[in-house]
Every structure is written in C-alpha cells, then in structure tokens.
C-alpha positions in Angstrom: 50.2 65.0 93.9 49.1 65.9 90.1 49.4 63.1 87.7 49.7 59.9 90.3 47.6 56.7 90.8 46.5 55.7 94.2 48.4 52.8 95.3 47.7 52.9 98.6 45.5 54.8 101.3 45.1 53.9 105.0 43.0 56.2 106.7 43.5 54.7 109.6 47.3 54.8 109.7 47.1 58.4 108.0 49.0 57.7 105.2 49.2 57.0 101.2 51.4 55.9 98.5 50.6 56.8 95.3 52.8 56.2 92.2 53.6 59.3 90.1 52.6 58.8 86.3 55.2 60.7 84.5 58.6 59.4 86.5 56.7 55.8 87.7 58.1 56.3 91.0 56.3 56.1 94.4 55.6 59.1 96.4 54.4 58.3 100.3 52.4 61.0 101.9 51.6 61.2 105.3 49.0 63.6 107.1 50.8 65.8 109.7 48.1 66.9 112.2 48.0 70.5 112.6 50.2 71.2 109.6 48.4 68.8 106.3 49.8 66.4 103.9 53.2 66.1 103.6 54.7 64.3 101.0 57.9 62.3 100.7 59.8 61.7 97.6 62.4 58.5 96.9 66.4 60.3 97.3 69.2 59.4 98.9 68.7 61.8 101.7 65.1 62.3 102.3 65.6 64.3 105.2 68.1 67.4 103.8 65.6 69.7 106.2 65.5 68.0 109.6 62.5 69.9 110.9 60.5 68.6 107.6 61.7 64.9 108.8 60.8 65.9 112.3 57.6 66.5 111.2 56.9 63.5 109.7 58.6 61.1 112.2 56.2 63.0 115.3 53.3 62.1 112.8 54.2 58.3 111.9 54.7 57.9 115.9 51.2 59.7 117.0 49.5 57.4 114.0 51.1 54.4 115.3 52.9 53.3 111.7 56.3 53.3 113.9 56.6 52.7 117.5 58.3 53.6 120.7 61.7 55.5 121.2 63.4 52.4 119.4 62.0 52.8 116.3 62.6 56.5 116.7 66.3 56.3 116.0 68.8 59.5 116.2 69.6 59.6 112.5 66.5 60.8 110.8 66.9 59.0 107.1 67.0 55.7 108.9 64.4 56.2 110.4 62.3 57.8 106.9 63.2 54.4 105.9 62.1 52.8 108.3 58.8 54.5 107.8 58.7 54.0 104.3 59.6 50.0 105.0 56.3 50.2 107.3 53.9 51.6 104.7 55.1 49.2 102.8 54.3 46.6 105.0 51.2 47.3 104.9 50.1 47.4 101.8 51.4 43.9 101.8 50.0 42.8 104.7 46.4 43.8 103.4 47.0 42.0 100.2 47.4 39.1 101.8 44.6 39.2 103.9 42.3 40.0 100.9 43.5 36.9 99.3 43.0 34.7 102.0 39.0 35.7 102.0 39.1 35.1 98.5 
C-alpha cells in the first residue's frame, strides 16, 4: 500500500501489517500463493466478498498463522478476526523475545 509504514513483516508466516499514514489505521496483508498480496482493511464486515475471504483464510491455513478445521470456523469474519488477532500475536510475541535478549 502507498503512503504506509512497515509495522510488521514475517516472511516466514507470509504476512505484514503496515499502518497507513494518511487515516493511521493498520492494513494486514497477506501473500496468497498463486494469486499475490492481498490486503485486508479494518470494517465491520471484512469479508462482504466470500471468495476474497476464502482466499485469504486457504492462505493463513497453508502458512500455518491459523490452524486446523477449528480455527477454520463457518462464519468467515470470525475467522478474518481471528487471523487478524494472530498477526497480532505475533508481533507481540517477537517483541518480547527481543527484549528478553536485550
């Protein structure tokens, strides 16, 4: 995204959250093999087109960021925030470690 700060990259996870300069909100994009970047936006329902959500939930699961058939649950904006929720995590969870080698 144009205008937006890297908060976040994990390569390994496939994913980023970067914050958008203008609005000052976060933006989370993921990398949907086979099909690029996808980007997800803050709303109240992130997942108006289901095969967009699709998409991204197939990609969070093949990346390991959510797991098993559990985590995938029917209604797709619960599980969007779950995903979100689990970047999230991660970013903490990296913090953390840095400052405990510090």
């Amino acid at each position: 995204m144009l205008n937006s700060d890297i908060v976040r990259i994990n390569v390994e996870k496939g994913f980023a959250v970067l914050r958008n300069r203008q609005k000052g909100i976060k933006i989370y994009l993921i990398y949907v093999p086979g099909g690029g970047p996808r980007v997800l936006m803050p709303s109240p329902d992130p997942c108006k087109e289901a095969s967009y959500c699709a998409k991204m939930i197939e990609a969070a699961h093949r990346w390991g960021i959510i797991e098993g058939k559990e985590e995938r649950v029917a209604e797709s904006s619960e599980t969007i925030s779950l995903l979100i929720k689990r970047m999230e995590e991660v970013q903490r969870g990296f913090y953390s470690c840095l400052k405990n080698l510090l």
